[in-house]
N, C-alpha and C positions, 0 to 999 in steps of 0.2 A: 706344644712345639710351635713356632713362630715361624708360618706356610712364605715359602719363597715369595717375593718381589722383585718384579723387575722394573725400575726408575730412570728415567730418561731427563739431560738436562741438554738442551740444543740451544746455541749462541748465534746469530749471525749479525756482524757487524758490519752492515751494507753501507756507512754512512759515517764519517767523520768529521766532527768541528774544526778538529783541525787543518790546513791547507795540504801539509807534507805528506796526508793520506787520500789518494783518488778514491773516490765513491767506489762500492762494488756490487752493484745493484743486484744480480744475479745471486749473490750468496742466500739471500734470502727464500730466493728458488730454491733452492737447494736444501737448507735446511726444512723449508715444509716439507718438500718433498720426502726427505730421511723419514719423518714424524710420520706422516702417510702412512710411508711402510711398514714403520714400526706398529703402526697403529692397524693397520691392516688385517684383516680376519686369514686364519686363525692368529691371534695376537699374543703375545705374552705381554703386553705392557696393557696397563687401564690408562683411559684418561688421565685420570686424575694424579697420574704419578711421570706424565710427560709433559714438563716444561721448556717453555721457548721463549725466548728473549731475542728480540731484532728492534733495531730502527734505534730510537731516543732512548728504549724499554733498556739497551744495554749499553747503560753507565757502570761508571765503574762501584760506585757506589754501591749499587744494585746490585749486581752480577755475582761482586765479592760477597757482599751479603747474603744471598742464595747459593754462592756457591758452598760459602762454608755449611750451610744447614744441609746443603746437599751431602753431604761428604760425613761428615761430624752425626749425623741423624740416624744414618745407614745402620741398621743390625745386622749380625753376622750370617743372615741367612736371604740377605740383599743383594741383586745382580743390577750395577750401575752401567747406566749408557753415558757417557758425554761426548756432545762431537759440538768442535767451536769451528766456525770459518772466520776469516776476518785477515788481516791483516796484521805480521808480526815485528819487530823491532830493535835492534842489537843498539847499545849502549855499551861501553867502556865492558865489553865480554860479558854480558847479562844478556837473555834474553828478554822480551817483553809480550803479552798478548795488550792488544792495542782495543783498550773500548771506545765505543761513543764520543767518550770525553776524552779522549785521550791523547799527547801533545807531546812531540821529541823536545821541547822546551822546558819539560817538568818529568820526569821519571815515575814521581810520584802518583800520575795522573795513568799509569799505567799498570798493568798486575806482570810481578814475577813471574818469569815460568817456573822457578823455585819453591813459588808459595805453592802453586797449583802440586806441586808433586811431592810438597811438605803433606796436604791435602790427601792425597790419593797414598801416600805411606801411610797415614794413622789412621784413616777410616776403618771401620770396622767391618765392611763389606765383603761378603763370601769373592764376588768377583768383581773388577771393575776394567771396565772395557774405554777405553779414551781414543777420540781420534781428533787429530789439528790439521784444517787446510787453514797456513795461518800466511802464505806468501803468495797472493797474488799480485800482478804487477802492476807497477807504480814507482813512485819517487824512492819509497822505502822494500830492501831489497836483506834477502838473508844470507848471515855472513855465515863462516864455520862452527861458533859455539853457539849459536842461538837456540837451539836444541838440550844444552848443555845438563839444563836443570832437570830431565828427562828421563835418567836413570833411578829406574825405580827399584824398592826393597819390600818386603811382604809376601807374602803368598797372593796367588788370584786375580793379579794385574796384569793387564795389558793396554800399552799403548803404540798406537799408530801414527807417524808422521806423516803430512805430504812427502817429504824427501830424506836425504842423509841430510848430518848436520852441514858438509861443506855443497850444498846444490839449492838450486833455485828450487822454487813450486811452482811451477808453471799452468798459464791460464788459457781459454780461447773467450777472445770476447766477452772477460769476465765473468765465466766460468772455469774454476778449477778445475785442473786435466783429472785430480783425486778424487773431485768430491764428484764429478761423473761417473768415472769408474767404482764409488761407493755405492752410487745410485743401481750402477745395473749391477752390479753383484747382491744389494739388497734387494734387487727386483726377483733377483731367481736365479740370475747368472754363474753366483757362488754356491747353490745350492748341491749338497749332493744328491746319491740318488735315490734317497726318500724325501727329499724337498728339505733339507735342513740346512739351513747357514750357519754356520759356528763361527769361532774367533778368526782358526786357522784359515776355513778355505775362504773364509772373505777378504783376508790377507792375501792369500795366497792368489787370489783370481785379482785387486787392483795391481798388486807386485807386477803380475805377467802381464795385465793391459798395458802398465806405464812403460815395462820393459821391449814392448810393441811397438809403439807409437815413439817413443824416445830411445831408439835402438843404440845409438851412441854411449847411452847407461847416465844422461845426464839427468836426470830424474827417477831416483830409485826411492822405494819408500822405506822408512826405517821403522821395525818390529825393536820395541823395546820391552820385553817381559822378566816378571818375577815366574815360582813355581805356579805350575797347574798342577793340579793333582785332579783321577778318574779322567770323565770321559769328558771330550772337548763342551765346552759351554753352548747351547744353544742360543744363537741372539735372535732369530724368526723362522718361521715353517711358509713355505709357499707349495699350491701347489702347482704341480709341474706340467708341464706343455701339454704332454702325450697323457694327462687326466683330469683336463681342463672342461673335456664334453662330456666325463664320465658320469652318470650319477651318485650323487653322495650318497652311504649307507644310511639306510634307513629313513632317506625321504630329508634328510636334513637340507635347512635352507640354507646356501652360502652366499655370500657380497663379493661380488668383483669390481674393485675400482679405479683398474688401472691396466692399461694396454701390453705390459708384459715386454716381451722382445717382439711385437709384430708392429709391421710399418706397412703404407698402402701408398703406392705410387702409380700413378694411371690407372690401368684395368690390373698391376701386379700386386698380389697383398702375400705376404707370406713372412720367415721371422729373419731378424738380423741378428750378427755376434757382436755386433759394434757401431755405435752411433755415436760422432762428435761436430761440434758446430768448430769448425777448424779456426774459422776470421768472420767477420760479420755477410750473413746470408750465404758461406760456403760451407757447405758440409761433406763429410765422409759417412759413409755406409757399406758398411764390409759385413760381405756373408760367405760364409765359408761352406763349402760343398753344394751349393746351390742348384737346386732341379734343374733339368732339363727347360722346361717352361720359363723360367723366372728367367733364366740366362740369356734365354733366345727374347725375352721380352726386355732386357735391358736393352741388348745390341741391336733393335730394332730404334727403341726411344730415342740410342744415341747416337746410333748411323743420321737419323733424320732430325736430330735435334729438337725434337717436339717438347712441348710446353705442357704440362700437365699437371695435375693436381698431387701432394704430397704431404703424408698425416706422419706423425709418430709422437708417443707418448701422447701429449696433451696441448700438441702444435699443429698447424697446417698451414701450406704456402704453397704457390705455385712454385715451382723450378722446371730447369733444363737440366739435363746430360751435359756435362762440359767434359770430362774423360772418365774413363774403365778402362782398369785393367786388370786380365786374371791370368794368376801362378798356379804351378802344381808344387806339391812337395810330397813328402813320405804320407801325410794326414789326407791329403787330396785337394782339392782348386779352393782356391780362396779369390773372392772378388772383391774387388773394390772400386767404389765406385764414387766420383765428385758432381753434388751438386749443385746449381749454385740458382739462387732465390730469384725469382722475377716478379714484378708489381704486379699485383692480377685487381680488378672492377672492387674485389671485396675489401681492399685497403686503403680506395680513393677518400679522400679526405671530403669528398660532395657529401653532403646528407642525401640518404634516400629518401625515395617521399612517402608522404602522408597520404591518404585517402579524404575527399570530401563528396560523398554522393548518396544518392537514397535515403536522404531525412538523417544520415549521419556521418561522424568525423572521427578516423583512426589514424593518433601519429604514427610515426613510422617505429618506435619503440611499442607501438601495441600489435602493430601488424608482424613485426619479427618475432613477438611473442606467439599468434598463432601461426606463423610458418614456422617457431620449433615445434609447437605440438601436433601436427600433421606430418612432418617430418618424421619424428618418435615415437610418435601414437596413432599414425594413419587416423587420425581426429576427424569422423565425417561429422558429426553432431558442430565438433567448431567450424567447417569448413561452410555447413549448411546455413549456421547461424551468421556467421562473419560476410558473406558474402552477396547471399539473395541472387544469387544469377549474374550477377555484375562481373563482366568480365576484367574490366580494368582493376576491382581489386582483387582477382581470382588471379590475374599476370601479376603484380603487386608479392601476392604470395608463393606464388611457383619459379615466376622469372623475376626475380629480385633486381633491381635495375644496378645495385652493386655488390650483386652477385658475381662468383665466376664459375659456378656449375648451375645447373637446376636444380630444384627440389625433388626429391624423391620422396612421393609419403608414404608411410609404413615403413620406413628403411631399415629398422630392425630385424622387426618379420619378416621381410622379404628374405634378407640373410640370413637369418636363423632357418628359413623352410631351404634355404639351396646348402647348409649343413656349413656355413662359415664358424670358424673355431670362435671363441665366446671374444676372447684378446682381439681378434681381427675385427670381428664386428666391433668392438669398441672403436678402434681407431680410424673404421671407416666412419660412423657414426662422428665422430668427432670431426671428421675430414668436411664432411659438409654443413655440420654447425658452422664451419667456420667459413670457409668457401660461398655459401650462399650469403653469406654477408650478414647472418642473423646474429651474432654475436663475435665478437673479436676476441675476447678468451675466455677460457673456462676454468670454473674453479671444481667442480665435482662433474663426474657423469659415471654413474657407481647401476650396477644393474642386479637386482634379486635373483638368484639364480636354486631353479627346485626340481631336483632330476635331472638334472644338464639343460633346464630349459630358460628361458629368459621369462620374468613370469611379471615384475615389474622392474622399475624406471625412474631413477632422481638426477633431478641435470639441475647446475645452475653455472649462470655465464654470466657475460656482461657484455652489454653493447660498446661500440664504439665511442669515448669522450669527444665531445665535440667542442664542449665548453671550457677552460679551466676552472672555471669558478664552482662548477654543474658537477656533484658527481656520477661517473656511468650507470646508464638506465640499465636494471637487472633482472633477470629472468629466471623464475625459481618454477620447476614443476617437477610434481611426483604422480606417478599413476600404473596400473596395470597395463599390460601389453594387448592389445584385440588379437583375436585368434583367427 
């Protein structure tokens, strides 16, 4: 018998030759992102059976042509993933998904939505799961049949729209309001309560975000399915909040590489129901039933308007309080709360400096490399060896001249002995990679985790581009935690 697979085919078309399509640089976020999670332990999908295509990579050429093997290859004991973002196209009542190469001047230069769902009818795939955020905004905008081609036949299908066929898909800043709310439902958010996501409740949980935020009902998403038969399909297993510190049975090692629903604002760390970047540098942060502590900690920040540090997922930035405000209803207080982005020392476009003293010379890309690893590693061995007593390069590494907090070293352990949940520590942990000015973003920061304990550490970032021509100096390290 021929053992299940599960195959992933992710599209992000962040970038168009043609003029009548704006750039949509953020989609490409988005799709790593999904793959992450997919990919994520415990995982149903392998590498080697999750494909991405963004940037040039998705012509139409290409795309068609992978997509058809993608489809046509599948045996009947095959659980398909596809999720396309990009931008979509109505013609003379046809829909279009719009590649690379792709030109409202040529038809041709564009894919069907017909073909795609000619595609997904004759595969042979036990189940195939599709999702399109294909209208974010720009010159080209979605009319009422551009969905048209969408109705599907077969058994074991389903597909997900951003909207009905007669509504817009709407974006923040180049993020889709969908492909957000895909992200925190794959995060955990849709999970029920053995940590399972299936078709249903992850429909079911973007449905009720979109219908939140777009209360008007001008963004609804549209569930287009053939039969299911048995029990709902599993698309990932996370686990869940309240057994995050638990020990795994039997000593098993697990990977955590992502912050979950927890955010850290000032001294406040604890978890949210809802995160959105509303318009450039404002965002929403809505948490529902919220402690005692955490509430009495917002209305302090925002009576005084204080300026403080702010992490979530695999971002951080200063911000201020600009309003809060919290409801009751039958479920109990919901807060919400606006932030909006302030420049902070570690985004100054200066170069920090470099070290020249004691018979030697460290740029400032080798010195941020050993302020993250005393940071992470409480590194006295690097501290001892990099510095010799030298106080100027000992400020250098703790007070970062475009910096906007200090260094903390051993920042891990330290949280991990005062019992910080494993997600929180991640995103404080990230809060001052970033803050200290030691790297401007990150691409991993994934922690070994044995017995509920943090046991090692792989971080890689990248520093600030200073050059165009130059690419960002990077920072790659792995190691065990000191005890």
């Amino acid at each position: 018998m021929i053992p299940i697979a599960y195959k992933a085919f992710l599209v992000a078309v962040n970038k168009n030759i043609s003029p009548d399509f704006s750039d949509l640089p953020n989609t490409i976020n988005d799709v790593r992102e999904v793959k992450r999670l997919l990919m994520e332990k415990p995982s149903n999908f392998d590498d080697a059976n999750v494909q991405e295509f963004t940037g040039t990579i998705s012509k139409k050429t290409i795309i068609t042509a992978e997509l058809e093997a993608f489809f046509e290859s599948a045996t009947n004991e095959d659980i398909l993933f596809l999720f396309w973002a990009g931008h979509g196209y109505l013609h003379q009542g046809e829909g279009y998904l719009v590649p690379f190469d792709g030109s409202t001047h040529t038809d041709s230069s564009m894919i069907r939505m017909a073909d795609v769902k000619s595609l997904i009818d004759n595969s042979k795939a036990k189940v195939i799961f599709s999702l399109f955020d294909t209208c974010h905004s720009g010159s080209i905008a979605r009319s009422q049949d551009i969905l048209r081609g969408l109705q599907i036949t077969g058994s074991g299908k389903v597909i997900i729209a951003a909207c009905q066929p007669n509504q817009y898909a709407y974006d923040r800043n180049g993020h889709g309001a969908f492909s957000d709310y895909l992200i925190q439902g794959l995060s955990g958010a849709a999970a029920n309560q053995d940590g399972i996501i299936d078709v249903y409740n992850l429909y079911s949980f973007i449905s009720s975000k979109l219908s939140t935020e777009f209360q008007s009902g001008v963004q609804v998403p549209a569930l287009y399915s053939s039969t299911l038969t048995g029990q709902p399909i599993e698309i990932r297993r996370v686990i869940l909040r309240n057994d995050e510190n638990q020990s795994p049975k039997g000593g098993i090692e697990t990977i955590l590489d992502n912050s979950g629903t927890s955010y850290w604002l000032g001294n406040i760390s604890s978890e949210f129901d809802s995160f959105s970047e509303v318009s450039a540098g404002v965002y929403k942060l809505t948490i529902n039933n919220p402690p005692v502590e955490v509430e009495n900690g917002f209305r302090k920040l925002n009576e005084q308007k204080t300026v403080v540090g702010f992490a979530v997922r695999n971002q951080a930035c200063l911000i201020r309080i600009v309003n809060m405000n919290i409801t009751s209803g039958s479920s109990g207080d919901t807060m919400v709360v606006e932030l909006s982005k302030v420049e902070g020392k570690h985004e100054s476009t200066m170069m920090d400096m470099a070290y020249g003293g004691s018979g030697r010379r460290l740029s400032a890309d080798e010195i941020a490399s050993i302020r993250a690893k005393i940071l992470i590693f409480g590194d006295e061995d690097e501290r001892r060896t990099s510095s010799f007593g030298d106080t100027l390069l000992e400020s250098l590494i703790n007070n970062p001249t475009n910096g906007s907090v200090k260094v903390i070293p051993n920042l891990i352990s330290s949280l991990q002995d005062k019992n910080y949940s494993l997600t929180r520590i991640r995103v404080i942990t990230i809060a001052y990679l970033i803050l200290t000015g030691t790297v401007e973003q990150i691409e991993k920061l994934s922690f070994k985790v044995t017995n509920g304990i943090i046991s090692e550490v792989t971080f890689i970032g990248y520093r600030k581009k200073y050059y165009s021509n130059v690419d960002p100096y990077r920072i790659e390290l792995t190691g065990e935690l000191r005890k």
